[in-house]
C-alpha positions in Angstrom: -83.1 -55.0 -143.7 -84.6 -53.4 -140.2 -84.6 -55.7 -137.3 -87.3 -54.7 -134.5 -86.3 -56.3 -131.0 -88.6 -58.7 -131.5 -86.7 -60.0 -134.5 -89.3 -59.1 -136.8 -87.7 -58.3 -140.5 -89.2 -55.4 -142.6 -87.6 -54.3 -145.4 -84.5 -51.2 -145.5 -86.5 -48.1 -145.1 -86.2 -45.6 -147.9 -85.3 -41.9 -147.7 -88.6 -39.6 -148.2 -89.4 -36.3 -148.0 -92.4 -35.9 -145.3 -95.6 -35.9 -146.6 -97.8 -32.9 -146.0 -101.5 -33.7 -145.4 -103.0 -31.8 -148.7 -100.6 -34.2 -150.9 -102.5 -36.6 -152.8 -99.5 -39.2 -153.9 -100.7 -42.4 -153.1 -99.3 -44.9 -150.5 -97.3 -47.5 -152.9 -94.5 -50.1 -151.0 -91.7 -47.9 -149.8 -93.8 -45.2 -148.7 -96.2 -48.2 -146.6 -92.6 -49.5 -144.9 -91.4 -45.9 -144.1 -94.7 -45.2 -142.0 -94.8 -48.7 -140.6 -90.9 -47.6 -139.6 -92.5 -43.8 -138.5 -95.4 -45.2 -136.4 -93.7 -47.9 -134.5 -90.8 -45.6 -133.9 -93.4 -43.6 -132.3 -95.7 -45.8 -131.1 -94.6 -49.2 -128.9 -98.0 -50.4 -129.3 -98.3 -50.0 -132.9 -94.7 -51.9 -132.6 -95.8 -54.9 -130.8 -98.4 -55.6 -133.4 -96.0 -55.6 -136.2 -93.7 -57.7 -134.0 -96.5 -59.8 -133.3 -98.5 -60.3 -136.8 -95.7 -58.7 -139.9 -96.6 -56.3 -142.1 -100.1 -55.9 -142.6 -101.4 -55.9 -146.1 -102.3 -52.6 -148.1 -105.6 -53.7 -148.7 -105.7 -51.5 -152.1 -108.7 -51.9 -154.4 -108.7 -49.8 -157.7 -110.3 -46.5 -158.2 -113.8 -46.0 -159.5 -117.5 -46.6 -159.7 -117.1 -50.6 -158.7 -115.0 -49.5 -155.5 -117.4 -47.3 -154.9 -120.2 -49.1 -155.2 -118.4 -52.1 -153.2 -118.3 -49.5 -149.8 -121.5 -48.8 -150.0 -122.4 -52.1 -149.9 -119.8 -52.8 -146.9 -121.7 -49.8 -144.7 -123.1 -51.2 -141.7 -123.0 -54.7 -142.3 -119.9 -57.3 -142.5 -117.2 -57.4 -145.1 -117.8 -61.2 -145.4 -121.6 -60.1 -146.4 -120.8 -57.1 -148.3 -118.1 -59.7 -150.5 -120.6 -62.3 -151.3 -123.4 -59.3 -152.6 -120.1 -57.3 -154.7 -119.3 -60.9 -155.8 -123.4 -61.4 -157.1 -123.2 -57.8 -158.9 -120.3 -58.5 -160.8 -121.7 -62.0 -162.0 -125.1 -60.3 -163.4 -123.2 -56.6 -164.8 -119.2 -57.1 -165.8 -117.7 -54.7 -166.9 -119.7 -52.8 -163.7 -120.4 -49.1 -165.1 -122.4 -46.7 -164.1 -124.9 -47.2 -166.8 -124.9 -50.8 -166.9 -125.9 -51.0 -163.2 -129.1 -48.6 -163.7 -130.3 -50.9 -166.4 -130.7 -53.4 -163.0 -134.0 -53.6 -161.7 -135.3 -53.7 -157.8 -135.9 -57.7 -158.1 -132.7 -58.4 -159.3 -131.2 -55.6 -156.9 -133.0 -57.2 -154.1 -131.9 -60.6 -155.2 -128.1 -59.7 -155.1 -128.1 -58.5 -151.6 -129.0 -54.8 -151.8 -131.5 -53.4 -149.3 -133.5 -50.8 -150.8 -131.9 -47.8 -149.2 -128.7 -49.2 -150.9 -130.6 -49.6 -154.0 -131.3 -46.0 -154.0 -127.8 -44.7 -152.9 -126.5 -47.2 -155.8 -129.0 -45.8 -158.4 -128.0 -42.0 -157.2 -124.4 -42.4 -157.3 -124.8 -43.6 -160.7 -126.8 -40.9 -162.0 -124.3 -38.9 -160.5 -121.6 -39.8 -162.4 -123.6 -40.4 -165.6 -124.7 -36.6 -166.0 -121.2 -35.5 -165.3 -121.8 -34.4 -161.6 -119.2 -36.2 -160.4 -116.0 -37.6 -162.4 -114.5 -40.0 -160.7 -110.9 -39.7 -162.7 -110.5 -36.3 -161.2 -110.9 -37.1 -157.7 -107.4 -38.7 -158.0 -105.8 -35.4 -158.7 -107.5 -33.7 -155.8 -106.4 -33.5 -152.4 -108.4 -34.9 -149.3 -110.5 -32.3 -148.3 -111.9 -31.8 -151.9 -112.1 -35.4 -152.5 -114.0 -35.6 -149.2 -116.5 -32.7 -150.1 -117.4 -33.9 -153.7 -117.9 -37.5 -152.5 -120.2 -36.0 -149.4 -122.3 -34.3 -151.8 -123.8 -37.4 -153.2 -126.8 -39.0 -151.3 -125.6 -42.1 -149.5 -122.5 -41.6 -149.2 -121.0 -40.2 -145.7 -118.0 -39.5 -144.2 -117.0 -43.2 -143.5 -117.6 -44.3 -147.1 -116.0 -41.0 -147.9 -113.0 -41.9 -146.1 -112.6 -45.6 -146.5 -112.6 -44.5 -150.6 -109.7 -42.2 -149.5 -107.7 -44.5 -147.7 -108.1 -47.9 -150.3 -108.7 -46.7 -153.3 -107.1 -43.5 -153.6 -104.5 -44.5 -150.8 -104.1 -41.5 -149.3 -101.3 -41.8 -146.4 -103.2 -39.5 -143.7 -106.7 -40.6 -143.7 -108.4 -41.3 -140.7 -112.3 -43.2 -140.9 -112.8 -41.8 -137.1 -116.3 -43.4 -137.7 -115.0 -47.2 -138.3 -116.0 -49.4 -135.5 -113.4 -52.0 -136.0 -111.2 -49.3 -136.0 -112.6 -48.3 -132.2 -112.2 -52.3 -131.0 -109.1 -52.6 -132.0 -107.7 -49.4 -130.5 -109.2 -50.5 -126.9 -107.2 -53.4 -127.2 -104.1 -52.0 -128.3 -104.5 -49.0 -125.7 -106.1 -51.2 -123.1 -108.8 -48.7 -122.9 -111.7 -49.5 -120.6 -114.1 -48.4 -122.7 -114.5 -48.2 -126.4 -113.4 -44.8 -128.1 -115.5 -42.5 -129.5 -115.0 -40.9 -132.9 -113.6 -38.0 -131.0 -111.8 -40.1 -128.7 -110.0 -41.8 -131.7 -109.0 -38.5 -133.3 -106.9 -37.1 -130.3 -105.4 -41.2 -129.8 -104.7 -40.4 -133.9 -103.0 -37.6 -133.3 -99.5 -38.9 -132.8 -99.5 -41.0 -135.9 -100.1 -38.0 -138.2 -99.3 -38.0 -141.2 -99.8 -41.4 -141.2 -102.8 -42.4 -139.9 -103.8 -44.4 -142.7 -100.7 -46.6 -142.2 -101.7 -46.8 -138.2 -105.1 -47.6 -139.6 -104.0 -51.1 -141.4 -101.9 -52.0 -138.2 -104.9 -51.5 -136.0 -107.2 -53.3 -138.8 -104.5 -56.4 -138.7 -104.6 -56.8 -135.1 -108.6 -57.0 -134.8 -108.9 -59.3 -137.4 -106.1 -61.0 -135.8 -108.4 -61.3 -132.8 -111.6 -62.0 -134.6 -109.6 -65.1 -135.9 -108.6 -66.7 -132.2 
């Protein structure tokens, strides 16, 4: 076992090769504790929160169309929200394909919690994959950068959705969603920042915790839901 100063246990930290950005293995639980042990080697204040909180959780949801289709519905409003209305889809459409979901209609759309710009980026994403535009399977054996560019060429989706797909579904180890506000709140906390980073800002903070930002991005997601919870 590791002991941090604080007297916070992890477990023993496994031998691995470093990871270069373009590789697209997956995080899975050694590779999570070695760049917990990277970052707050590197970091103190990425330290303190582990001392402070434990291990934060890997927050890993399977790949597909339903992931997919759960970030879009998590864009710009809160997670709490976005649950309830993923929670409503899967009680009118299980198993939640592609195909099944156009077969919805607007009312019962509307009903489940989708706004109509939502609607539409649902209903394109899933005529997207339907006429083979975009197979989801393959973007698992791509790296980030192609991942990212296929996923930005389908209407409603940016480069946050883009990104948070990256980082929990395909769990890529060096992804960075620049764009994520909590993301910005909870890195003027930890840096005691008088004002709240911008996406540029975040980048160069990010810099240091290369190549694993993703990693850095659960800590700093822990410690401002830690905070939303006082």
């Amino acid at each position: 076992m590791l002991s941090l100063e604080s007297g916070t246990m992890v477990q023993r930290i496994p031998k691995i090769e470093a990871i270069q950005e373009s590789d697209p293995a997956p995080l899975n639980e050694e590779t999570f504790v070695y760049g917990l042990h990277f970052l707050c080697d590197r970091d103190p204040d990425l330290a303190q929160i582990l001392a402070k909180l434990g291990q934060p959780p890997m927050w890993a949801r399977e790949p597909g169309f339903p992931t997919l289709i759960h970030i879009i519905l998590e864009q710009q409003v809160s997670l709490a929200s976005a649950k309830a209305a993923y929670d409503r889809l899967l009680e009118a459409v299980s198993p939640l394909t592609p195909a099944r979901f156009l077969e919805l209609d607007d009312a019962t759309l509307k009903t489940i919690g989708f706004s109509r710009q939502k609607t539409a980026y649902g209903r394109n994403l899933a005529r997207t994959i339907v006429s083979g535009r975009l197979n989801m399977a393959m973007l698992c054996t791509m790296d980030d950068t192609a991942v990212r560019s296929r996923l930005l060429n389908v209407k409603g989706i940016g480069p946050w959705t883009a990104n948070i797909y990256l980082l929990i579904a395909l769990g890529r180890p060096d992804v960075w969603p620049r764009e994520d506000l909590a993301l910005a709140v909870a890195a003027q906390g930890v840096k005691r920042l008088e004002s709240r980073p911008t996406p540029d800002e975040l980048d160069i903070l990010s810099t240091s915790w290369k190549p694993w930002r993703a990693v850095a991005a659960r800590l700093l997601w822990h410690y401002y839901l830690s905070k939303r919870m006082q």
